[in-house]
ZAGUDO-806962 format. One line per field, with one value per residue (C-alpha): x, y, z; residue number from 1; residue in three letters. Coordinates in steps of 0.2 Angstrom, whole numbers, m for minus. Layout:
BEGIN
xx	c(X; ...)
yy	c(Y; ...)
zz	c(Z; ...)
seq	c(NUM; ...)
type	c(Ala; ...)
// end
This chain:
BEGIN
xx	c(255; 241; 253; 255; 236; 229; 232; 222; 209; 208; 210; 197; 185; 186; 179; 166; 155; 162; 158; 146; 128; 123; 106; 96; 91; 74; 62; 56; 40; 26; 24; 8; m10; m17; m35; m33; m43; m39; m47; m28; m24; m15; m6; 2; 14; 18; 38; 46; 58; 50; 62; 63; 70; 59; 43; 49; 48; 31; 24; 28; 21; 5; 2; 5; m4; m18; m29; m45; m48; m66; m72; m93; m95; m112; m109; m98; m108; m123; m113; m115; m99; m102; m103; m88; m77; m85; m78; m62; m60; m64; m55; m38; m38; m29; m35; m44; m43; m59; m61; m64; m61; m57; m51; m68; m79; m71; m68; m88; m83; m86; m104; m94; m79; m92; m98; m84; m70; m76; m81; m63; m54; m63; m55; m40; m40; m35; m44; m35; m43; m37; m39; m40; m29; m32; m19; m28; m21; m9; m10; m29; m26; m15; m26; m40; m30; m24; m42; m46; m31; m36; m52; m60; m75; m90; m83; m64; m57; m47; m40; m25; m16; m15; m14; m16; m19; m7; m13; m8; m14; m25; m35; m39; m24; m13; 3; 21; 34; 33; 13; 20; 33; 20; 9; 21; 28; 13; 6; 25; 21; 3; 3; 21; 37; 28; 14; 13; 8; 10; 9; m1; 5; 2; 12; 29; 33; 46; 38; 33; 47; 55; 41; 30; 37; 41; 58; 49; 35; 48; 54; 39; 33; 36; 31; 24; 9; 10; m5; 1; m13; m8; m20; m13; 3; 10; 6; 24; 35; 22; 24; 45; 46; 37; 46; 62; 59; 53; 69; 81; 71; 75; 53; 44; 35; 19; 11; m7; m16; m28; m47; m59; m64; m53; m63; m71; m53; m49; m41; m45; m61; m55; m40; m39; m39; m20; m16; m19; m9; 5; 5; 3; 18; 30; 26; 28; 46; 52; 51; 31; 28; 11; m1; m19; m32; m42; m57; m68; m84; m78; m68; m77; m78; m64; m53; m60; m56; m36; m31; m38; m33; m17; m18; m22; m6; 6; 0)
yy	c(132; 145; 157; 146; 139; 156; 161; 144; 147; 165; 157; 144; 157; 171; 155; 153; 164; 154; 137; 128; 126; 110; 104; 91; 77; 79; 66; 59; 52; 54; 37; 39; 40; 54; 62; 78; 92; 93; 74; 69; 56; 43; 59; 63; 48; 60; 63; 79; 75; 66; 54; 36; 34; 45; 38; 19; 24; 34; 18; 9; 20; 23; 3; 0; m13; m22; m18; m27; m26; m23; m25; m25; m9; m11; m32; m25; m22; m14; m1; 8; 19; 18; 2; m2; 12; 4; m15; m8; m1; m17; m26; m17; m12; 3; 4; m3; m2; m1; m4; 14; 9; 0; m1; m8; 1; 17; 29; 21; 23; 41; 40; 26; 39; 51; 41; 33; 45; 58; 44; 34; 50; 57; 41; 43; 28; 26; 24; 17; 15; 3; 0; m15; m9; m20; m11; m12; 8; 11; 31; 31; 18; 31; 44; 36; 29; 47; 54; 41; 45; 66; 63; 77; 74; 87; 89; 90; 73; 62; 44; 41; 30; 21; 5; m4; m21; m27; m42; m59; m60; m76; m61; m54; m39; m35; m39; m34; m25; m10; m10; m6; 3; 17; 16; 18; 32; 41; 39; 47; 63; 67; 64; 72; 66; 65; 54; 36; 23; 2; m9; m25; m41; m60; m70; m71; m89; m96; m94; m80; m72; m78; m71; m57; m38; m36; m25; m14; m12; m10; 4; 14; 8; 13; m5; m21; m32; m49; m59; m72; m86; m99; m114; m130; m123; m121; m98; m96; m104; m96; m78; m81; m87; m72; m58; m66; m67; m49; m44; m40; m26; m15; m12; m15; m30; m29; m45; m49; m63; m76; m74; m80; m99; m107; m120; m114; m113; m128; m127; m128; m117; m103; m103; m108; m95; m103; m101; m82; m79; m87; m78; m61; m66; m72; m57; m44; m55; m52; m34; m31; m13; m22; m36; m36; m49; m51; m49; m41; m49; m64; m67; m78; m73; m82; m74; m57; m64; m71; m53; m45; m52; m53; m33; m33; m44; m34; m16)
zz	c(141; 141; 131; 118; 117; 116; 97; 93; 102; 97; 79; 79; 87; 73; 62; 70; 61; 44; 53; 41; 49; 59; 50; 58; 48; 40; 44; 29; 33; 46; 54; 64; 54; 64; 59; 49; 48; 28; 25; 20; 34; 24; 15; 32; 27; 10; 7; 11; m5; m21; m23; m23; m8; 2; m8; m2; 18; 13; 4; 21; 32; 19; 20; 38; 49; 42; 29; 22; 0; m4; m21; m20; m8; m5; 0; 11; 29; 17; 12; 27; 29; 48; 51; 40; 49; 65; 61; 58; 72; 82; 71; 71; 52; 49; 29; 18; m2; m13; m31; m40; m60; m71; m90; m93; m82; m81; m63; m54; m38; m35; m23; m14; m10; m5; 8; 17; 15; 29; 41; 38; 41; 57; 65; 56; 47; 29; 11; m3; m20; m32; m51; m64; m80; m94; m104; m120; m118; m105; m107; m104; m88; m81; m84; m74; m61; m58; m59; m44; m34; m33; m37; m20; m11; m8; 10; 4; 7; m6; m4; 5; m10; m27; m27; m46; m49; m62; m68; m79; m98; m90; m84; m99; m96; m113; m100; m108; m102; m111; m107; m90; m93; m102; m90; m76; m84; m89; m69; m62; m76; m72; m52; m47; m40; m23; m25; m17; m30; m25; m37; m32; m44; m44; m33; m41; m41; m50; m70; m66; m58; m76; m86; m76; m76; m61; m65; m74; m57; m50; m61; m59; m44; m24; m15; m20; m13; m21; m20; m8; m8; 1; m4; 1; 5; 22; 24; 31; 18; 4; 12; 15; m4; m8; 0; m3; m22; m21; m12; m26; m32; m16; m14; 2; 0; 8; 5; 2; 12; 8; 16; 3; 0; m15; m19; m33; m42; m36; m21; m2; 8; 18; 27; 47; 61; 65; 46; 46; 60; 54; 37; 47; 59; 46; 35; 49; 55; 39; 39; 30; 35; 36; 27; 17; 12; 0; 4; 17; 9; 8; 27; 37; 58; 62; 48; 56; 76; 70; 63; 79; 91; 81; 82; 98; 103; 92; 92)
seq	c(1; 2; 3; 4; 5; 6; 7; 8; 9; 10; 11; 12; 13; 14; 15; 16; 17; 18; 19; 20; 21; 22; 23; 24; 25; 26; 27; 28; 29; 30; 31; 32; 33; 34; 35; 36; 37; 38; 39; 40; 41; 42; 43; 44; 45; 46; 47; 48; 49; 50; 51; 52; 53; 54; 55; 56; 57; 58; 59; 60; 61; 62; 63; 64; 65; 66; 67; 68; 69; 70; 71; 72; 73; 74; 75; 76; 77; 78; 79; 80; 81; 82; 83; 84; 85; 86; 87; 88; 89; 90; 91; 92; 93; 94; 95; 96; 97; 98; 99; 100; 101; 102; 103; 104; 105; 106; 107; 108; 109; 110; 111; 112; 113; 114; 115; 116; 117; 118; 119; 120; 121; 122; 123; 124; 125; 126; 127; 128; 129; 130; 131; 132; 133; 134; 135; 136; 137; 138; 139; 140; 141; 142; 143; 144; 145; 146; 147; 148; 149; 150; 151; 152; 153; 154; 155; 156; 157; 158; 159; 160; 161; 162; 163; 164; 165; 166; 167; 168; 169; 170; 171; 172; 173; 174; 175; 176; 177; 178; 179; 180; 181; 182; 183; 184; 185; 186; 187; 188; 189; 190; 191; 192; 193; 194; 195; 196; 197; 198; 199; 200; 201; 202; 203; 204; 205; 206; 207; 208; 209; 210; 211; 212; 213; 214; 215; 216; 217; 218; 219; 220; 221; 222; 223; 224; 225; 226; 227; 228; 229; 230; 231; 232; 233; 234; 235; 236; 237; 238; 239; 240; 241; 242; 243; 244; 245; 246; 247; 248; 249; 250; 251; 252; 253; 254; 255; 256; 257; 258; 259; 260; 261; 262; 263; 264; 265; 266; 267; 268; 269; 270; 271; 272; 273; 274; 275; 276; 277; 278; 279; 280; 281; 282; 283; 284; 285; 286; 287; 288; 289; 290; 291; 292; 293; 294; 295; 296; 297; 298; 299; 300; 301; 302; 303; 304; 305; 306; 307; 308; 309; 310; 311; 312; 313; 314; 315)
type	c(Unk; Unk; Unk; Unk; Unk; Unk; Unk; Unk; Unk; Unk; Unk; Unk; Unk; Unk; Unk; Unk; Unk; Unk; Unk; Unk; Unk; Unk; Unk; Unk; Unk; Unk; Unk; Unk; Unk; Unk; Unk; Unk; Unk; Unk; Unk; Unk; Unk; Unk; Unk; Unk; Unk; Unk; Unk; Unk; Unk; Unk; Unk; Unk; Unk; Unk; Unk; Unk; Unk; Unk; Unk; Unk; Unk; Unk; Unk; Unk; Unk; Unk; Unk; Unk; Unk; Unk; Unk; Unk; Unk; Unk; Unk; Unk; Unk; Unk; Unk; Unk; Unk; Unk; Unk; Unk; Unk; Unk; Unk; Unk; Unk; Unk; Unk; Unk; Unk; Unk; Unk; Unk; Unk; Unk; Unk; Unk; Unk; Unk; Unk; Unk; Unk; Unk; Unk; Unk; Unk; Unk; Unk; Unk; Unk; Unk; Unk; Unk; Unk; Unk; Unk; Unk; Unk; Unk; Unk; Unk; Unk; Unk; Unk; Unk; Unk; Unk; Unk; Unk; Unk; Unk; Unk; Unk; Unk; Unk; Unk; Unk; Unk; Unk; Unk; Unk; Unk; Unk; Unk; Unk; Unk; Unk; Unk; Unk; Unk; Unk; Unk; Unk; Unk; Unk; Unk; Unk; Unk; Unk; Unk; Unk; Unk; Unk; Unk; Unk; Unk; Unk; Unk; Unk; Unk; Unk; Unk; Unk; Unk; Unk; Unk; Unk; Unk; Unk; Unk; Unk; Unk; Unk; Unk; Unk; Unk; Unk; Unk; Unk; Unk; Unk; Unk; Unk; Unk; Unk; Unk; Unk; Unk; Unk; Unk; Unk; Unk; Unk; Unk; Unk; Unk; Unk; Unk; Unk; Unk; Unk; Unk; Unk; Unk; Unk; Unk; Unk; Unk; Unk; Unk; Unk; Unk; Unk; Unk; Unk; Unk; Unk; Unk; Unk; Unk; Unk; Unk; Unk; Unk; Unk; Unk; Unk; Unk; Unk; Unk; Unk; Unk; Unk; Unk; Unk; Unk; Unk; Unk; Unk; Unk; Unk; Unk; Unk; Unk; Unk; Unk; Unk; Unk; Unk; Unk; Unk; Unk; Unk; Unk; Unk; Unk; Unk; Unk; Unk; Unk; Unk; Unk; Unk; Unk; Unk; Unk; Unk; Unk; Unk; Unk; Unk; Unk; Unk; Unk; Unk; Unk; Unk; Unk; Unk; Unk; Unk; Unk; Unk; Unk; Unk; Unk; Unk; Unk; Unk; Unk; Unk; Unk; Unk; Unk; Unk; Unk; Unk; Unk; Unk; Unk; Unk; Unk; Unk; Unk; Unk; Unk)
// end
């Protein structure tokens, strides 16, 4: 037997040197925010490979855990970077996403950057800005919204992620589909194949699933936060319709919670403590990378206590 087994041993040994290369498989994304020294903590979660598939696991791990929407920055604990960055921290928010532009107001947000950017990043915590396209020009709402994504501080820190707030015509936004297929288009040419951008849209009931361009979002787009307020309605079925709906367009859907009083639009007061744990725990169970609400100046205390000690339970 050995006389025989030898020459095929000695055969598959003198290929050895022409035996293709065992390559480990690259990790597309790095999962765990972590300060950096460059200011570019949410970047950490940017795709080895600008593709679509790659920029999909960055977008999850760029909106991971819970994050708080601020629209006034200076009604949002005074203004003072340090006690923002300080209730986060006891509060388990890993981001928040503050208003830098708009169509109408242009790129304001600039001193506001300035001041919380550093102190977020020293504690490795994320800053997202987000914009308000009216689409009465989609080229020159991509311009901006670009401008506010690598807009650099004094001390060298940019935000973390893009996250546009695309609108229904009952907001005043010129809404078509080829509004957004222009401007999602024009953003993919000026920031790169690399760059995270989540497109945040109105819940997609069913009208709106028929109506709204969520195909082309998804188009352009590498995740989508749906306004999910709940109002009267039970948060878990409202979050599973949500995410179920969203589904078909192969996006993370990380959906956007309820923390301000309705009544003034008709609807209930702020949601219950029991209410916001619900919406977090269905979301989560359905595979949300991780949940938002809208907004920090408007949560009341037990809104801020649910989500805590909601983080603290599921860290």
């Amino acid at each position: 037997m050995a006389s025989r087994t030898r020459p095929v041993a000695l055969f598959m040994l003198a290929l050895v040197p022409f035996w293709p290369a065992i390559v480990p498989r690259a990790r597309p994304v790095e999962h765990r925010p972590a300060p950096a020294v460059s200011g570019e903590v949410g970047r950490l979660c940017t795709p080895v490979l600008g593709n679509k598939l790659f920029r999909r696991e960055a977008a999850r791990c760029l909106m991971a855990g819970q994050g708080m929407w601020i629209y006034e920055f200076n009604r949002v604990e005074g203004g003072d970077p340090e006690a923002i960055v300080t209730r986060m921290r006891r509060m388990g928010i890993s981001y928040i996403l503050i208003r830098a532009g708009s169509s109408r107001m242009g790129f304001y947000a600039q001193r506001d950057l300035d001041r919380i950017l550093p102190v977020a990043h020293k504690h490795g915590l994320k800053v997202l800005v987000w914009d308000f396209p009216y689409f009465y020009n989609p080229v020159e709402d991509a311009k901006r919204a670009t401008r506010e994504l690598n807009y650099t501080t004094p001390t060298g820190h940019r935000p973390d992620g893009l996250v546009p707030d695309i609108e229904e015509p009952a907001q005043g936004v010129h809404l078509s589909a080829r509004a957004v297929d222009v401007y999602g288009r024009e953003l993919r040419r000026r920031l790169g194949p690399n760059a995270i951008v989540i497109a945040t849209t109105p819940r997609p009931t069913p009208p709106r699933v028929a109506n709204y361009p969520y195909r082309e979002v998804a188009r352009h787009f590498d995740a989508i936060a749906p306004m999910v307020y709940w109002g009267d309605e039970d948060p878990e079925g409202a979050v599973t319709r949500a995410i179920v709906r969203l589904q078909p367009y192969g996006l993370p859907v990380i959906p956007v919670g309820q923390s301000y009083d309705m009544r003034p639009e008709g609807g209930p007061g702020h949601p219950s403590a029991g209410a916001t744990r619900k919406f977090m725990a269905r979301a989560y169970a359905l595979g949300a990378p991780g949940v938002s609400f809208w907004s920090w100046q408007h949560a009341k205390s037990h809104n801020w206590f649910a989500i805590r000690n909601f983080s603290r339970a599921h860290p």
